[in-house]
N, C-alpha and C positions, 0 to 999 in steps of 0.2 A: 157881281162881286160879293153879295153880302151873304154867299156861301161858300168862300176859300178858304174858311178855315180846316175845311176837311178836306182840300184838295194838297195833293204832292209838291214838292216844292218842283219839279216840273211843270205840272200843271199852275200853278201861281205867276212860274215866271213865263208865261205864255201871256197871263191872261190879264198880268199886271205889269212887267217889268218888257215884256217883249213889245206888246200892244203901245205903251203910253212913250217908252227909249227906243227900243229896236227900231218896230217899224218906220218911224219919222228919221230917222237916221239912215238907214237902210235908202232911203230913196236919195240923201245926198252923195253918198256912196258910190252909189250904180251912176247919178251925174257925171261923177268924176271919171268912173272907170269905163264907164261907154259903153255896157256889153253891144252886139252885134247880131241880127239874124241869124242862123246858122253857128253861131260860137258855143260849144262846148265850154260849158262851167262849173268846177270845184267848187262849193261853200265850205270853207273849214273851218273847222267849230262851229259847225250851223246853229249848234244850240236844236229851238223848236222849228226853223226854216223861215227866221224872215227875208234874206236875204236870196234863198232858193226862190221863195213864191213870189218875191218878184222879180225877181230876173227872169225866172218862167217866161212870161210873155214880154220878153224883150229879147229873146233869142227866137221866141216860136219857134214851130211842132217840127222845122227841121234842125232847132239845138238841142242839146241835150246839159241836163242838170244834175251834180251829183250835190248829196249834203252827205257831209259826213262829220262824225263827234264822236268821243270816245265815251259817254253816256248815252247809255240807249233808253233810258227812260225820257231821255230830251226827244231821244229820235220816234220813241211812240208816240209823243206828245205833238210832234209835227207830222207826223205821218194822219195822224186824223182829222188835222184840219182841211178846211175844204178845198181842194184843189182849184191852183191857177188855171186859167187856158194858156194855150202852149205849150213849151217843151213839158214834156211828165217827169218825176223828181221822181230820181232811186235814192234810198236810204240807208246806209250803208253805217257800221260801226265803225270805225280806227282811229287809229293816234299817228297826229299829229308829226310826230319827233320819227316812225317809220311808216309812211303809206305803202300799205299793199296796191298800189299802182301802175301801170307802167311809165318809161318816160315819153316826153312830148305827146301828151293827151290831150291836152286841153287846152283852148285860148287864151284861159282866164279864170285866176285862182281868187277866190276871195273871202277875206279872212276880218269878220267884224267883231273885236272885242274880246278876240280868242287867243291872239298872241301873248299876252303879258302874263297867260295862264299857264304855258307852256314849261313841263320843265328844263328842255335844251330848245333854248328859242332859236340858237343858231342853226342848231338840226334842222328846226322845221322849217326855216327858210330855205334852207337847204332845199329841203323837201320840195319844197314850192317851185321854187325855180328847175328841180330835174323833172316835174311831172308838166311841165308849158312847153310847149312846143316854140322852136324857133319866130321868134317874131310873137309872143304872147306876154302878157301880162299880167300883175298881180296887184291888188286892190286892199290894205290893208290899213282897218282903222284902231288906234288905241287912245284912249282918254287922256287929256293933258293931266297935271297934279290935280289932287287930291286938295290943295290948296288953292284951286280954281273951282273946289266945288261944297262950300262952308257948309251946304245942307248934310253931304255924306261926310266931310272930315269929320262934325260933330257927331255922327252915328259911329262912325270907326273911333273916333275917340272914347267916345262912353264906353263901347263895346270893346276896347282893349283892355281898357280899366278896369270894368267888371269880371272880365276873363283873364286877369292878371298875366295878359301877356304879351308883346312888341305888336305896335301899330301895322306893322309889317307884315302879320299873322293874315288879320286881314280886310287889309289895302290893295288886295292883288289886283284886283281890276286897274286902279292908278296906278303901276309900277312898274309900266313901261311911258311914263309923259316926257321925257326926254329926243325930241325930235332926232337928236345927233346917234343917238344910240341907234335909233330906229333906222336912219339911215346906215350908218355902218355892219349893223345884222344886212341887212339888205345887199348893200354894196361887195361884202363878204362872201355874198354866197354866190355873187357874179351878176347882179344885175348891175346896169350899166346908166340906164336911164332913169333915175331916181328923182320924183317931185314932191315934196313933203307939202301938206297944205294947213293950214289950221283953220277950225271952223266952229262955228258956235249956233244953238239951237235954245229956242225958250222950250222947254219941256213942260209938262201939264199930267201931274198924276192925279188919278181919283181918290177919293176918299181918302183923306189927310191924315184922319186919326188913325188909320190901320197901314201907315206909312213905315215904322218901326218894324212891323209885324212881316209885312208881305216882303219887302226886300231883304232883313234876315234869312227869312223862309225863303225867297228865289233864289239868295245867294249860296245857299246848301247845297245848289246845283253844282259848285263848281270850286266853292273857296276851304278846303278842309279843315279849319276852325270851325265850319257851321256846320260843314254835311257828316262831321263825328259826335255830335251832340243828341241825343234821344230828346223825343217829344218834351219832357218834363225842363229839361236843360233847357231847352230853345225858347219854352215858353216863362221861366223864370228870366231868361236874361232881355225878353221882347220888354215883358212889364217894368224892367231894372232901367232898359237904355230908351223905352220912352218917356218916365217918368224924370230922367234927367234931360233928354234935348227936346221935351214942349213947347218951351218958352223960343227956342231958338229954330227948331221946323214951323210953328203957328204963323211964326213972321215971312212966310213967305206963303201964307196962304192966301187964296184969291178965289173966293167963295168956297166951293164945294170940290178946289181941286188945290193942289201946290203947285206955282210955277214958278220955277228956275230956271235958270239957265246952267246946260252942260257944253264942254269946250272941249276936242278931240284934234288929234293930227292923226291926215290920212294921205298914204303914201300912194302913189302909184308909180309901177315900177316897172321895167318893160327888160 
C-alpha cells in the first residue's frame, strides 16, 4: 500500500476499497443469491471483478462468467488479477441502461454497488430482467443511508463544503438506501419474486491516515465530482477534507486499521 500514491484510481480502488468492502461483501452476496454449477453469470458493474472471481468457482469450468462495466480502466484492472479456477471471465465494456446482449442468457445477473450509479436505473433493471432466462435471477446489492455510515457522511460532508456544492453531488454510492424504491424498480421491470434483506458487516481498512486520500481517489472511478478533478484538485481537497474529519475517522480506529461497520440491502429477485 505504501506506493498508491502513484497508482490510478483503478488500480487504488482494487487494492484498497475492492480488497478491504468488495471482497468481504461479495461473499455474502453470492450466500444469498446461490450461484449453481453450470449457471451462466452477468457481473454488472464489476468494477475490477470481485464478484466475477468468485462466483468463478462456484459455477465451475461448465459455467460461464461475464463482467462487464462501462469503464474499462476498471476492466484492465480486473482482467490482471490472478485468475479463479473454474468457469474463465470474459471481459467485456458496456452500459448498463443498453446491454448489447441477447435475451434469456443467463441464470443469474448480479449487480454489487452499481445500481445507485446508473443514470436510468429503471432501464437497467429493465435490462437485467430481459437478458435472464425464464426461471433466473438477479442478485442486487446497494448501501443503506449515508446516515448509517458517520465515517463517510463526515467525508461527503467536508467534501461538499469544500467543493461548494449539494451533498448529493457526491453521495451517489448511498442514493439508492431506500428498500421500497428498490423494490419497485424491481417489481417494475417484471420481477415477481422480490426479497429485500438488510445486512451489516464490521469492515477493516488499512492504513487510517491515507483513508481521506485513497477513497477520494477510488471514488474517481465512478462518482463525477472526483473523476473531473486534475491531480492538483484532488490532492488540495484530500489535505482540506482530512484535516477537518481526523478527529472524527481516528475514533474508529483499532490499531493499525479502521473498523466500522457498513449496512446494505440486498435484493434477490427471480
Amino acid at each position: 500500500m505504501s506506493q498508491q500514491s502513484t497508482l490510478s484510481p483503478a488500480e487504488v480502488y482494487e487494492c484498497y476499497l475492492s480488497r478491504a468492502i468488495a471482497d468481504p461483501w461479495t461473499r455474502v452476496v453470492l450466500e444469498l443469491a446461490s450461484p449453481k454449477p453450470g449457471e451462466r453469470v452477468l457481473d454488472l458493474a464489476c468494477g475490477t471483478g470481485s464478484v466475477a472471481r468468485q462466483v468463478g468457482p462456484m459455477v465451475g469450468i461448465s459455467g460461464q462468467v461475464l463482467a462487464l462495466d462501462i469503464n474499462s480502466e476498471m476492466l484492465e484492472v480486473g482482467r490482471a488479477q490472478p485468475s479463479p479456477a473454474g468457469a474463465s471471465i470474459l471481459w467485456q465494456v458496456g452500459d448498463a441502461t443498453r446491454l448489447e446482449l441477447p435475451g434469456d442468457a443467463f441464470d443469474l445477473v448480479l449487480c454489487q454497488q452499481g445500481l445507485q450509479f446508473f443514470p436510468d436505473r429503471a432501464a437497467s433493471v429493465r435490462e437485467m430482467r430481459r437478458v435472464l432466462r425464464g426461471g433466473g435471477r438477479a442478485g442486487i446489492s446497494v448501501w443503506q443511508s449515508l446516515n448509517r455510515h458517520p465515517v463517510y457522511e463526515a467525508l461527503f460532508t467536508a467534501t461538499a463544503r469544500h467543493l461548494d456544492t449539494p451533498i448529493t453531488d457526491v453521495d451517489v454510492a448511498f442514493s439508492l438506501s431506500n428498500p421500497e424504491e428498490l423494490y419497485t424498480l424491481l417489481s417494475e421491470a417484471g420481477f415477481q419474486d422480490i426479497e429485500i434483506t438488510p445486512e451489516t458487516l464490521l469492515i477493516r481498512m488499512p492504513e487510517p491516515e491515507r483513508f481521506v486520500q485513497f477513497s477520494i481517489l477510488g471514488a474517481a472511478t465512478s462518482v463525477p465530482a472526483f473523476a473531473s478533478m486534475d491531480v492538483a484538485e484532488r490532492l488540495a481537497l484530500v489535505d482540506e477534507v482530512r484535516m477537518e474529519t481526523h478527529a472524527i475517522i481516528q475514533g474508529f480506529r483499532d490499531g493499525d486499521s479502521l473498523a466500522f461497520s457498513m449496512e446494505t440491502n440486498i435484493a434477490i429477485a427471480k
